[in-house]
C-alpha positions as CSV (number, residue, x, y, z in Angstrom):
1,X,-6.2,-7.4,-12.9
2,X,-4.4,-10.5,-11.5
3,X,-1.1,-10.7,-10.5
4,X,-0.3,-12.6,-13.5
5,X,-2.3,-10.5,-15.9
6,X,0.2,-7.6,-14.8
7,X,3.1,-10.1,-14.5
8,X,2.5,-10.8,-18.9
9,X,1.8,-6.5,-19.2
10,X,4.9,-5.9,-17.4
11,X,6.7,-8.9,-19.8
12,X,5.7,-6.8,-22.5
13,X,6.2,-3.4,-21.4
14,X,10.2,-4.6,-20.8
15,X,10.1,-7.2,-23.2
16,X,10.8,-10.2,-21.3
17,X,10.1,-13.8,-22.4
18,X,7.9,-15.4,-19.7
19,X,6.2,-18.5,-19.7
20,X,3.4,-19.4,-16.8
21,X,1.5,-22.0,-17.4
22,X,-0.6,-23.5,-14.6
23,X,0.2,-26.2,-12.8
24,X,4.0,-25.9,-14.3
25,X,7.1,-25.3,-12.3
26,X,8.2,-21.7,-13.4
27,X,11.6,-22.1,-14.9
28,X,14.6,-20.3,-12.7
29,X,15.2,-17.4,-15.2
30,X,11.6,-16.5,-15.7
31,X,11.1,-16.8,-11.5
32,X,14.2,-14.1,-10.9
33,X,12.2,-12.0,-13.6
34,X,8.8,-12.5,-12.0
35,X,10.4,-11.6,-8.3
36,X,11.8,-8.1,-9.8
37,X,8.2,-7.4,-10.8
38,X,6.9,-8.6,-7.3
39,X,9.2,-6.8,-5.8
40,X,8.1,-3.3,-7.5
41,X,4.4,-4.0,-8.1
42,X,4.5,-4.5,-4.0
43,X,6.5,-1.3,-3.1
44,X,4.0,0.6,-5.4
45,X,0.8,-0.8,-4.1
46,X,1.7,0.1,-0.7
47,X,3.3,3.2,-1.4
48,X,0.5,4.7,-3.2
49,X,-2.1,3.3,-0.5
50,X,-0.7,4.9,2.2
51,X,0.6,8.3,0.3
52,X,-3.0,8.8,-1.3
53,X,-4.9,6.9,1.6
54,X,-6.3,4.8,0.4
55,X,-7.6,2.2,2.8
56,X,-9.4,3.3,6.1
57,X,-11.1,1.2,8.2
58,X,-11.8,2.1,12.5
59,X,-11.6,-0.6,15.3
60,X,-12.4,-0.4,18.8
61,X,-9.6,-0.6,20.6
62,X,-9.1,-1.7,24.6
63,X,-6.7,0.7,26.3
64,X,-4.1,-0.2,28.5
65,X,-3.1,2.5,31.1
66,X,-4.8,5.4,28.7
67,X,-2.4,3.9,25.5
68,X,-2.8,1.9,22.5
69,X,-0.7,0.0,20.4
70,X,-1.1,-0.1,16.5
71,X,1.0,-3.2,16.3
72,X,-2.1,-5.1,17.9
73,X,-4.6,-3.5,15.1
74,X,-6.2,-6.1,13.2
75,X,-4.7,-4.4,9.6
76,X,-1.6,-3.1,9.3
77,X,-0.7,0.4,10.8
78,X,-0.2,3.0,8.3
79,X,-1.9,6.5,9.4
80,X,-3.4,7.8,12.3
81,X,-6.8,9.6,11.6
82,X,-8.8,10.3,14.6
83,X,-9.6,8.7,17.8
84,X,-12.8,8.8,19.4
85,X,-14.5,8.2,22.4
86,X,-17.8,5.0,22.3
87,X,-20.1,7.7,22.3
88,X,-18.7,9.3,19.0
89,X,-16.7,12.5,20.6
90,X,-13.2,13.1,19.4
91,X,-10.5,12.4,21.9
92,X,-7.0,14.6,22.6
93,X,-3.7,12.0,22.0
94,X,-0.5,12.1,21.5
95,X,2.1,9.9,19.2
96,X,5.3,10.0,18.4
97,X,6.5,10.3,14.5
98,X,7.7,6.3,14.5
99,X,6.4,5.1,17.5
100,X,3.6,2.4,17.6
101,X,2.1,3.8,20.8
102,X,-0.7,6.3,21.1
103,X,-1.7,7.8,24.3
104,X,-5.5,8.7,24.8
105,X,-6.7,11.8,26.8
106,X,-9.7,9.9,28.4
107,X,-11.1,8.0,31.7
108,X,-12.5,5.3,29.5
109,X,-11.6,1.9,29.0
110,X,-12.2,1.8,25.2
111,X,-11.9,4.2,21.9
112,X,-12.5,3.6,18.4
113,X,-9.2,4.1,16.5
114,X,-10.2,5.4,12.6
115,X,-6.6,4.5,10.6
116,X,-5.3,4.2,7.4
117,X,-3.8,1.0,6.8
118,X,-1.3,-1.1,4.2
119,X,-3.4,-3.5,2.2
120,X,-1.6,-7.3,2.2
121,X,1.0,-8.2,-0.2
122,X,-0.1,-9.4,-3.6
123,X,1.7,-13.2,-4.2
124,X,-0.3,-15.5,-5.9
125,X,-0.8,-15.4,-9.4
126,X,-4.6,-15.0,-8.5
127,X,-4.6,-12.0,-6.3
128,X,-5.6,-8.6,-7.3
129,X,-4.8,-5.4,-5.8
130,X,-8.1,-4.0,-4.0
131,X,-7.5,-0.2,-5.2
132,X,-11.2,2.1,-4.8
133,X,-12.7,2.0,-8.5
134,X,-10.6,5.2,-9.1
135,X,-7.3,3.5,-9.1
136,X,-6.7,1.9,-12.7
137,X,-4.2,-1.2,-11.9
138,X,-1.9,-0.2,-14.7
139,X,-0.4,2.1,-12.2
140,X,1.3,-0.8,-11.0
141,X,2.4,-2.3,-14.2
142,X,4.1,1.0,-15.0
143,X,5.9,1.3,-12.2
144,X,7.2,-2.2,-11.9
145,X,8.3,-1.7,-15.9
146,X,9.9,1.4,-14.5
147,X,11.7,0.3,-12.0
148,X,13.0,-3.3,-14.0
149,X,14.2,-1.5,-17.0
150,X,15.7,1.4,-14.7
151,X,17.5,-1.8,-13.0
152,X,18.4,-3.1,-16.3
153,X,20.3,0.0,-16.9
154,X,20.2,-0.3,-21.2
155,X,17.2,0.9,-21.8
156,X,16.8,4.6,-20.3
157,X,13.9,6.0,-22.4
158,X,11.7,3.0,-22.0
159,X,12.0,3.5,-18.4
160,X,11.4,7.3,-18.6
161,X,8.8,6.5,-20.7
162,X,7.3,4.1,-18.2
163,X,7.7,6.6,-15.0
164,X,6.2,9.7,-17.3
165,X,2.7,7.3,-17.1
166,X,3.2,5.9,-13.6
167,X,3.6,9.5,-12.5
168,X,0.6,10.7,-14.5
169,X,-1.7,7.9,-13.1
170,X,-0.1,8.7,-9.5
171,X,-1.2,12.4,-10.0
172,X,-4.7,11.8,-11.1
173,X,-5.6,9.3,-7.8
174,X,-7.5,11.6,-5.6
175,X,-6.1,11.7,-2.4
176,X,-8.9,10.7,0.5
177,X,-9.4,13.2,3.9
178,X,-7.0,15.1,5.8
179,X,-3.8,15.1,7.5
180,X,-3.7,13.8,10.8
181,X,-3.3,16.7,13.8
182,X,-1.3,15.6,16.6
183,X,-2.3,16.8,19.4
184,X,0.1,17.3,21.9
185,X,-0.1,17.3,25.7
């Protein structure tokens, strides 16, 4: 589902006029309606990626005095799964809740860093969120209805009503591996 696909369900969910025609300049009041959505469909996404785990990828990773820092991943740092060494064995480390440094127990020079990560904002009207095949996209729409009509303060039912599916959709996405073990030195 594109962004604007979700943009015209999330119209219709709060029933909102918008018009989006290509190569048209969006008027203002349907643009401060659209940026609501944004705002909400973007939380969401990267709230349920990281809370369910969505995304995991592994790097290797040059270490700098026995640390690495996640800022310099190539995706952006969520969770911490394992580190191991180039041969495959699982290293010892240590980082702090908040802190974007790990420190490696090991002589060598490079590890391979296994992490969650955030997946990139959606923004054009052609992107698509790039959920597994187990994540329906609606999830989104719901939760972006949600929060508008919440926002809109009139119409508390519809928003219930929209948070009742979000939450049932947000319950039924399998959540992927483990929590990470700190190990501390």
């Amino acid at each position: 589902m594109t962004l604007k696909e979700m943009y015209f369900e999330i119209a219709r969910r709060t029933e909102e006029d918008i018009v989006i025609k290509d190569n048209q300049k969006i008027s203002d009041s349907t643009q401060a309606i659209l940026n609501k959505y944004l705002t909400s469909i973007n939380y969401a996404y990267r709230k349920i990626a990281l809370d369910k785990r969505l995304f995991l990828t592994k790097e290797t990773v040059t270490l700098e005095n026995g640390r690495a820092n996640t800022d310099y991943l190539n995706e952006e740092f969520g969770e911490l799964l394992k580190i191991v060494d180039t041969d495959g064995s699982n290293l010892k480390y240590c980082m702090e809740d908040g802190d974007n440094e790990i420190l490696v127990d090991t002589s060598s020079s490079e590890v391979v860093v296994y992490y969650y990560y955030l997946p990139k904002r959606l923004e054009d009207l052609s992107d698509e969120p790039q959920f597994p095949a187990d994540v329906d996209d609606m999830i989104l729409c719901f939760f972006a209805a949600y929060d508008y009509l919440a926002q809109e303060g009139d119409e508390e039912q519809k928003a219930q009503n929209q948070l009742i599916l979000y939450n049932d959709k947000y319950d039924g996405i399998r959540r992927r591996a483990g929590r990470t073990k700190y190990v501390r030195q």
